[in-house]
VOMARLUM-827522 format. One record per atom (N, C-alpha, C): chain; x, y, z; residue in one letter; atom name. Coordinates in steps of 0.001 Angstrom, whole numbers, plus 500000, padded with zeros to 6 digits. Layout:
BEGIN
+--------+--------+--------+--------+---------+-------+
: cadena :   east :  north :     up : residuo : atomo :
+--------+--------+--------+--------+---------+-------+
:      A :      X :      Y :      Z :       A :    CA :
...
+--------+--------+--------+--------+---------+-------+
//
This chain:
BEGIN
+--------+--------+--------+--------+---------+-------+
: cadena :   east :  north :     up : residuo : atomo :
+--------+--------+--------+--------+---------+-------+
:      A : 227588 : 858378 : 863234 :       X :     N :
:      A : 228516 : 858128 : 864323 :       X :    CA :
:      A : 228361 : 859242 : 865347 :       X :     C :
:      A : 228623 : 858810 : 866430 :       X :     N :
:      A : 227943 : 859987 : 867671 :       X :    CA :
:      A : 229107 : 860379 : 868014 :       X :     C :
:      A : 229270 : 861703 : 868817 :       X :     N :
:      A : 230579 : 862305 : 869181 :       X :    CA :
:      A : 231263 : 861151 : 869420 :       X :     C :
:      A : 230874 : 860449 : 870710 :       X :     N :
:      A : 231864 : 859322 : 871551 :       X :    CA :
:      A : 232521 : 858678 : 871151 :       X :     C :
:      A : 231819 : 858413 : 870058 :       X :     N :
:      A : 232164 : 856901 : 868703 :       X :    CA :
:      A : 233239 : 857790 : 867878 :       X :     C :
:      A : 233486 : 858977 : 867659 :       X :     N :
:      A : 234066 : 859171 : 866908 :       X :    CA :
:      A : 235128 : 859684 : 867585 :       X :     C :
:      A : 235262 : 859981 : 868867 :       X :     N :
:      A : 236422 : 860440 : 869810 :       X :    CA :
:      A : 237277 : 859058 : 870029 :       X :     C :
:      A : 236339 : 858199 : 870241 :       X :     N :
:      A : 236886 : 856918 : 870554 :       X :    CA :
:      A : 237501 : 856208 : 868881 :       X :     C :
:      A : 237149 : 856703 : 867928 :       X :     N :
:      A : 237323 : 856161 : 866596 :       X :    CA :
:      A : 239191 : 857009 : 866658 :       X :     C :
:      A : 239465 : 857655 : 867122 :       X :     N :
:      A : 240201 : 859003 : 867219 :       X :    CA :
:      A : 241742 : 858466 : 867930 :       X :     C :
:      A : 241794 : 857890 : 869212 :       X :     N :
:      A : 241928 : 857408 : 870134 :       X :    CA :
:      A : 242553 : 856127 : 869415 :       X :     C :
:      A : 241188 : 855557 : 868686 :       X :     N :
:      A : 242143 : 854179 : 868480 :       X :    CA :
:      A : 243370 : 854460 : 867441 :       X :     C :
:      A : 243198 : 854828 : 866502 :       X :     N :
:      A : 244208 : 855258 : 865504 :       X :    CA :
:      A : 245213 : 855889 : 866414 :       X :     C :
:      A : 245196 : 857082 : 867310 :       X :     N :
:      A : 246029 : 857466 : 868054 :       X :    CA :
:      A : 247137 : 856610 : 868493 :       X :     C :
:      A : 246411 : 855612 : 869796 :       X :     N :
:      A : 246867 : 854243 : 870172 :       X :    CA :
:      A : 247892 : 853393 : 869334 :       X :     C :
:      A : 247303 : 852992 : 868230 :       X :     N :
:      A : 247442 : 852164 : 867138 :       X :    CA :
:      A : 248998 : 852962 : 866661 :       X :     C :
:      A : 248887 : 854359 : 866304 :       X :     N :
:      A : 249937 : 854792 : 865912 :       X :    CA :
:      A : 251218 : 855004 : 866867 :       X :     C :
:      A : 250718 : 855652 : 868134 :       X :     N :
:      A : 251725 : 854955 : 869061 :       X :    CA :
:      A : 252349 : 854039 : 869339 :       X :     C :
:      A : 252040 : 852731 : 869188 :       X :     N :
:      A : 252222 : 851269 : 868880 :       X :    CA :
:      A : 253179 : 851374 : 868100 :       X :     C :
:      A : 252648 : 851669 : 866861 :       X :     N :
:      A : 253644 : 851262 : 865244 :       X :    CA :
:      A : 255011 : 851927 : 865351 :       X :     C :
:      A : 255277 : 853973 : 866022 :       X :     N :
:      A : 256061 : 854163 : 866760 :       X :    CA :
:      A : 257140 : 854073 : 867462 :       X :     C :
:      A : 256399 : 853112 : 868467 :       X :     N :
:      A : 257007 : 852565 : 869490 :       X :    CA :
:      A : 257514 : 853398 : 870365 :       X :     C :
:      A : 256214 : 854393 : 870837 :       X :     N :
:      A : 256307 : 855560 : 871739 :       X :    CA :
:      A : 255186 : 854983 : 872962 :       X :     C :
:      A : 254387 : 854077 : 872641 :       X :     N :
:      A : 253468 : 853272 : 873378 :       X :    CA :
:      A : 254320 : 851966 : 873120 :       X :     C :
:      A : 254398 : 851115 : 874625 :       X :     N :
:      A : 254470 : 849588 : 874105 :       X :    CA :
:      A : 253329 : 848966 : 874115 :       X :     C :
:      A : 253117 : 847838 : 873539 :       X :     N :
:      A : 252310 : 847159 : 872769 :       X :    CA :
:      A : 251388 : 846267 : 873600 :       X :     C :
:      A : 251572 : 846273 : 874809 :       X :     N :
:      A : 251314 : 845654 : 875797 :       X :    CA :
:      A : 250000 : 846455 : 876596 :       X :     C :
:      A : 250659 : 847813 : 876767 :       X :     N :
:      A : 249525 : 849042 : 877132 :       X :    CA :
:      A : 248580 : 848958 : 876407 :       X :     C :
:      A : 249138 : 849174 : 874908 :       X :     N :
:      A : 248305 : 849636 : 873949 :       X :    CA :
:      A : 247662 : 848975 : 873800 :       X :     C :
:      A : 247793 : 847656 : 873223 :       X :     N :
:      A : 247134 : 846132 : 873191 :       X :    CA :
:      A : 245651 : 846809 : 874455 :       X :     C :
:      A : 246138 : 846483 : 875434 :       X :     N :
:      A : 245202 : 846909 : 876374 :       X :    CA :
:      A : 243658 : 848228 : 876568 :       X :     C :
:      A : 244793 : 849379 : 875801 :       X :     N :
:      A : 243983 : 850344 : 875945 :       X :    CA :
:      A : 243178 : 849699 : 874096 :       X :     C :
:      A : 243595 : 849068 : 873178 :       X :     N :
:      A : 242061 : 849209 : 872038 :       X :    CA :
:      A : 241429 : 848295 : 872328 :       X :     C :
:      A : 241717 : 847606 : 873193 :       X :     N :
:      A : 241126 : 846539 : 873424 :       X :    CA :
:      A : 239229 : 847206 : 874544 :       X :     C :
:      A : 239489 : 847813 : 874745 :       X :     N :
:      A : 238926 : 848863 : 875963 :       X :    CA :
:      A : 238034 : 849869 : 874514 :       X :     C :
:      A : 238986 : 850409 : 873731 :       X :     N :
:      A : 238096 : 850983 : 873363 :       X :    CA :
:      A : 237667 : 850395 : 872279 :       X :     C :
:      A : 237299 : 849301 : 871604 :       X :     N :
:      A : 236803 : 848845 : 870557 :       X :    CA :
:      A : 235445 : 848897 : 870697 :       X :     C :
:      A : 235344 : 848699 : 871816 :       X :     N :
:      A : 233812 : 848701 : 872119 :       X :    CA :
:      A : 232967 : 849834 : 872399 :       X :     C :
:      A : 233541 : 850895 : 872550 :       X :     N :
:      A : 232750 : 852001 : 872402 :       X :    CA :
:      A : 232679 : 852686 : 870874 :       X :     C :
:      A : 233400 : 852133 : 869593 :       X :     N :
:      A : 233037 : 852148 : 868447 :       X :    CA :
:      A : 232366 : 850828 : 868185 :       X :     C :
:      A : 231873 : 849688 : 868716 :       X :     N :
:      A : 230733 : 849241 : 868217 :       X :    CA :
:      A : 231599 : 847917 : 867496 :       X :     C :
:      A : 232659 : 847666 : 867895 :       X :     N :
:      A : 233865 : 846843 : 867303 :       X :    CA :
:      A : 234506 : 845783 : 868256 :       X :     C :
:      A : 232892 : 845040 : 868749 :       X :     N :
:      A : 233334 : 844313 : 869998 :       X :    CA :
:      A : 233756 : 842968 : 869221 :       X :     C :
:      A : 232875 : 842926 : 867902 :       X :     N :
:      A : 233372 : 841026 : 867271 :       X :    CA :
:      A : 234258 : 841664 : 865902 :       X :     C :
:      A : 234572 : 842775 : 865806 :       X :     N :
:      A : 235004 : 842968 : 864444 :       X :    CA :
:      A : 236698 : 842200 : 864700 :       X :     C :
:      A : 236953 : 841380 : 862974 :       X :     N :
:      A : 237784 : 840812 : 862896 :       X :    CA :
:      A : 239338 : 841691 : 862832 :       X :     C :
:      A : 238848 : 842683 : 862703 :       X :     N :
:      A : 240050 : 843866 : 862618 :       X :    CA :
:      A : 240659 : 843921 : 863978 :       X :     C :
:      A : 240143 : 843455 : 864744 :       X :     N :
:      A : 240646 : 843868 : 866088 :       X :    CA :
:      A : 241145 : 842188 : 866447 :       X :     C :
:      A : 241099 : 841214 : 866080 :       X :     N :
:      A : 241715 : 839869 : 866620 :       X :    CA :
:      A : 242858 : 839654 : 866906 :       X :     C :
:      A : 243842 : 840095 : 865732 :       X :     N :
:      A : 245242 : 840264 : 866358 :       X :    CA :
:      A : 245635 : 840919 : 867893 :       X :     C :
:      A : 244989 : 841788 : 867711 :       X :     N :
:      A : 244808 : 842856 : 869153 :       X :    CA :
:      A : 244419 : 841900 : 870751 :       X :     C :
:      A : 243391 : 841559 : 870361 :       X :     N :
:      A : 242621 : 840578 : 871574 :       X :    CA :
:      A : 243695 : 839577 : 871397 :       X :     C :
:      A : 244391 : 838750 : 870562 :       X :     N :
:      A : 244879 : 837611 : 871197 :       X :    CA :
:      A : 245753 : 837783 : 871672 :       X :     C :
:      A : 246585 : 838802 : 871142 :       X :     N :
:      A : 248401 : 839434 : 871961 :       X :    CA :
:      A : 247629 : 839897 : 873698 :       X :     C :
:      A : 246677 : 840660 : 873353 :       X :     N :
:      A : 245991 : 841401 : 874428 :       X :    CA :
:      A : 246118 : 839659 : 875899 :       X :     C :
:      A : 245625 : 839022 : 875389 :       X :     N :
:      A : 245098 : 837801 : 876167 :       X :    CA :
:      A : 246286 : 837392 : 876263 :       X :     C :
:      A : 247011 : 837249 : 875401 :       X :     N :
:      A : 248723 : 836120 : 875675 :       X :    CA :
:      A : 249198 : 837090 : 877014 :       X :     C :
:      A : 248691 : 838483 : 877046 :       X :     N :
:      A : 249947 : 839176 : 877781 :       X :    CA :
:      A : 249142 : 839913 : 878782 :       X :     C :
:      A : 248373 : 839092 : 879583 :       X :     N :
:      A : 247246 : 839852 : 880430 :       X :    CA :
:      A : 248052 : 839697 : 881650 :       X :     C :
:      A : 248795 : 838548 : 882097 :       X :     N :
:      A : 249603 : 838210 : 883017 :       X :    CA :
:      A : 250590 : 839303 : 883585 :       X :     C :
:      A : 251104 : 840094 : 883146 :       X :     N :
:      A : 252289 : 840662 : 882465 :       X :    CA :
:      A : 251909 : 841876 : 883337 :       X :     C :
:      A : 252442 : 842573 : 884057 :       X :     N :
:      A : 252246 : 843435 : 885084 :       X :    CA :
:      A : 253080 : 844962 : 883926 :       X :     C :
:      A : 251781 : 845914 : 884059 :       X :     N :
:      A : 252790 : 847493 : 883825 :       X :    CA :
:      A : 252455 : 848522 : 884849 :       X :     C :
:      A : 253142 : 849670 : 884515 :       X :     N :
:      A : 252974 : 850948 : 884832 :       X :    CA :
:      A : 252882 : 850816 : 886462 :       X :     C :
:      A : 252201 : 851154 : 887263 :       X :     N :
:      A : 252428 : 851275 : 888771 :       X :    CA :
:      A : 252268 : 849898 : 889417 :       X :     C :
:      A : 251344 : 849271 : 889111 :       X :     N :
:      A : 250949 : 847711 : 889463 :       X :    CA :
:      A : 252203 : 846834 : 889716 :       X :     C :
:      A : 253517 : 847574 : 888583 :       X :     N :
:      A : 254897 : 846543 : 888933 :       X :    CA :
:      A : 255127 : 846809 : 890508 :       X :     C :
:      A : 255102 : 847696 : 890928 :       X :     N :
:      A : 255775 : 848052 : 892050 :       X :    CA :
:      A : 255449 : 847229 : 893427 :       X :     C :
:      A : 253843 : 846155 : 893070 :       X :     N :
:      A : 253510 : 845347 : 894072 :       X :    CA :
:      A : 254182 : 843375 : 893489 :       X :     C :
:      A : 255023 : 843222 : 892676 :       X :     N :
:      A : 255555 : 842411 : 892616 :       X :    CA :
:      A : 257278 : 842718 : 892843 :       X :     C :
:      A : 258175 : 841037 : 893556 :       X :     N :
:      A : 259134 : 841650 : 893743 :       X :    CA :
:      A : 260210 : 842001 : 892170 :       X :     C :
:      A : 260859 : 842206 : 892841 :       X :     N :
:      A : 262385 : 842470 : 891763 :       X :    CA :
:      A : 262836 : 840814 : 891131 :       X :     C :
:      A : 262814 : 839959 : 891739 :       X :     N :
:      A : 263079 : 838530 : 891256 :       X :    CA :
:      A : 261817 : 838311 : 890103 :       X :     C :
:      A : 260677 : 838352 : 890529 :       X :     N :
:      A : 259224 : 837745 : 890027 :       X :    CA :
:      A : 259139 : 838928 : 888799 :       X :     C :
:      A : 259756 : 840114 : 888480 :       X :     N :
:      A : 259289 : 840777 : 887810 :       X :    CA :
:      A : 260343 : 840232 : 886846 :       X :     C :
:      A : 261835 : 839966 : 887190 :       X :     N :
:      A : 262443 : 839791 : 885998 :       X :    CA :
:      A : 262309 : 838777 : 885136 :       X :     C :
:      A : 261636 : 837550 : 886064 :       X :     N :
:      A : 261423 : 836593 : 885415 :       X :    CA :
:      A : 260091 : 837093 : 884254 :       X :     C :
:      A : 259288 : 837862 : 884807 :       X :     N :
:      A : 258221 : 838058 : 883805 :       X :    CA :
:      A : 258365 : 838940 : 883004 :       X :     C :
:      A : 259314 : 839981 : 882887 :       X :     N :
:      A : 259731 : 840841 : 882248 :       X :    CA :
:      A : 260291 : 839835 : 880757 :       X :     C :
:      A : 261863 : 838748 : 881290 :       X :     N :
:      A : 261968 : 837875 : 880367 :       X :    CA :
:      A : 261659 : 837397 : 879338 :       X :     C :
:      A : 259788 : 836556 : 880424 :       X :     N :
:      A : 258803 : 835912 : 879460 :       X :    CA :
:      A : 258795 : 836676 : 878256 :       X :     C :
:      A : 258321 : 837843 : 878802 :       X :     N :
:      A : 257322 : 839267 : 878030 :       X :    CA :
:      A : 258204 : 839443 : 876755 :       X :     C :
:      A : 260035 : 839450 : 876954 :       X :     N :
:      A : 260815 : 840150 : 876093 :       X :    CA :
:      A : 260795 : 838939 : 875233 :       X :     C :
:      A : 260359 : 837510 : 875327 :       X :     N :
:      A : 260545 : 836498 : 874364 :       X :    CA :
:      A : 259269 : 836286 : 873736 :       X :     C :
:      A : 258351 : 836696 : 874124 :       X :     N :
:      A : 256789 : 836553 : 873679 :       X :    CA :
:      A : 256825 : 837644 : 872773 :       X :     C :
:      A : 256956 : 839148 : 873185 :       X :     N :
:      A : 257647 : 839936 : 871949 :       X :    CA :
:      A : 258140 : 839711 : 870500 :       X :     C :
:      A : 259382 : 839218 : 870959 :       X :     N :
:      A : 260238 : 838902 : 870106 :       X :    CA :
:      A : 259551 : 838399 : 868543 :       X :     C :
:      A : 258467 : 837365 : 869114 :       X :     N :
:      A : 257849 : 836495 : 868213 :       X :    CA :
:      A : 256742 : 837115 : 867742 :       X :     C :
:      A : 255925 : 837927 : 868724 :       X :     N :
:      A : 254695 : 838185 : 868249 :       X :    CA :
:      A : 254591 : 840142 : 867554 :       X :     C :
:      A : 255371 : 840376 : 867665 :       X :     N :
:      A : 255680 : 842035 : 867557 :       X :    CA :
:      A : 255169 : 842289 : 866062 :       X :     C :
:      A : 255662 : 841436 : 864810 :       X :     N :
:      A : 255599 : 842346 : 863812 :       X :    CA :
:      A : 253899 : 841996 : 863548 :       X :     C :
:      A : 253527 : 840877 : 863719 :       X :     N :
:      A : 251565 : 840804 : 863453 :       X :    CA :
:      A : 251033 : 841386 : 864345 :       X :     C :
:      A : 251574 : 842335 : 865719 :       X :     N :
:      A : 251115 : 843167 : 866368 :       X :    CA :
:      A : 251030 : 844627 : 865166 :       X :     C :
:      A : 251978 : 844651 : 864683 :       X :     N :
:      A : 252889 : 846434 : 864625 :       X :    CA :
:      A : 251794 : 846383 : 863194 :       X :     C :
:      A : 251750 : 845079 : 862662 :       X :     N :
:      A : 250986 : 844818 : 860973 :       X :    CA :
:      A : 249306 : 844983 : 861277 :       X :     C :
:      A : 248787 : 844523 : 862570 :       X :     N :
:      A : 247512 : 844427 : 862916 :       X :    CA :
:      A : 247216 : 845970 : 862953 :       X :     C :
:      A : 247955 : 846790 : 863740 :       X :     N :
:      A : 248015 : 848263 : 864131 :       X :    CA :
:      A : 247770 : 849319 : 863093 :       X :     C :
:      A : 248471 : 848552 : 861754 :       X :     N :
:      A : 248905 : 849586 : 860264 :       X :    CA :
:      A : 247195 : 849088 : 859626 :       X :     C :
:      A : 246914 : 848025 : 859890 :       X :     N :
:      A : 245665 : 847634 : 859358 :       X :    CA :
:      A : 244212 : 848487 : 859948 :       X :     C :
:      A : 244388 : 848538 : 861429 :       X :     N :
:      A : 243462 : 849403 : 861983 :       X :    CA :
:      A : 243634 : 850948 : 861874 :       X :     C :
:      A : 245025 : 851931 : 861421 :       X :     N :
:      A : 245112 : 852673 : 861431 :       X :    CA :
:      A : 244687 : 853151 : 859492 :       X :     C :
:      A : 244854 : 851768 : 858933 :       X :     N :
:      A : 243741 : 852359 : 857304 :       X :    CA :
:      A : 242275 : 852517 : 857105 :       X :     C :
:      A : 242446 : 851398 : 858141 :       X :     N :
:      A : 240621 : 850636 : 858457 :       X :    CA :
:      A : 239924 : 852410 : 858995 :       X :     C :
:      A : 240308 : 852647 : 860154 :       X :     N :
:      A : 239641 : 853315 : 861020 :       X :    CA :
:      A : 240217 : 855323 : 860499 :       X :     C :
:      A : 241441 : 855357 : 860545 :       X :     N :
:      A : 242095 : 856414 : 860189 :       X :    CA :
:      A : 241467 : 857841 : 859239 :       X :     C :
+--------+--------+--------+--------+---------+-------+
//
């Protein structure tokens, strides 16, 4: 494993544990292993599917500075969505996370 791979091996568990947490939301995070799976070489690995499909359900879903170019109406409605898509999908997120943080850890 080459430095990168293993900084990035580093990172994901990081991520992952932030997630489980809930010092990262799941939405970011989702985002950021999704980004780095592939610089450990973990572009088809099945460990990461839970990840990619929450990742994909919630690509729509505006964070961090990017909210600030939708209005206050359009965000709450998507904020809403987001808090009911949650609701349902959170614990095979938080379970996918505990799986990559044995896998990789």
């Amino acid at each position: 494993m080459t430095g990168n791979q293993g900084n990035a091996r580093h990172e994901i568990v990081q991520t992952a544990m932030a997630m489980v947490s809930e010092s990262l939301d799941l939405v970011s995070g989702s985002r950021r292993l999704c980004s780095l799976r592939h610089e450990i070489g973990a572009s088809d690995s099945e460990l990461f599917d839970p990840i990619i499909g929450f990742e994909s359900e919630t690509d729509i879903y505006p964070v961090g500075n990017v909210r600030a170019q939708y209005s206050q109406g359009y965000l709450q409605q998507l904020d809403q969505e987001l808090e009911e898509y949650l609701d349902r999908s959170k614990p095979a997120v938080v379970a996918a996370c505990k799986r990559i943080i044995e896998s990789l850890g």
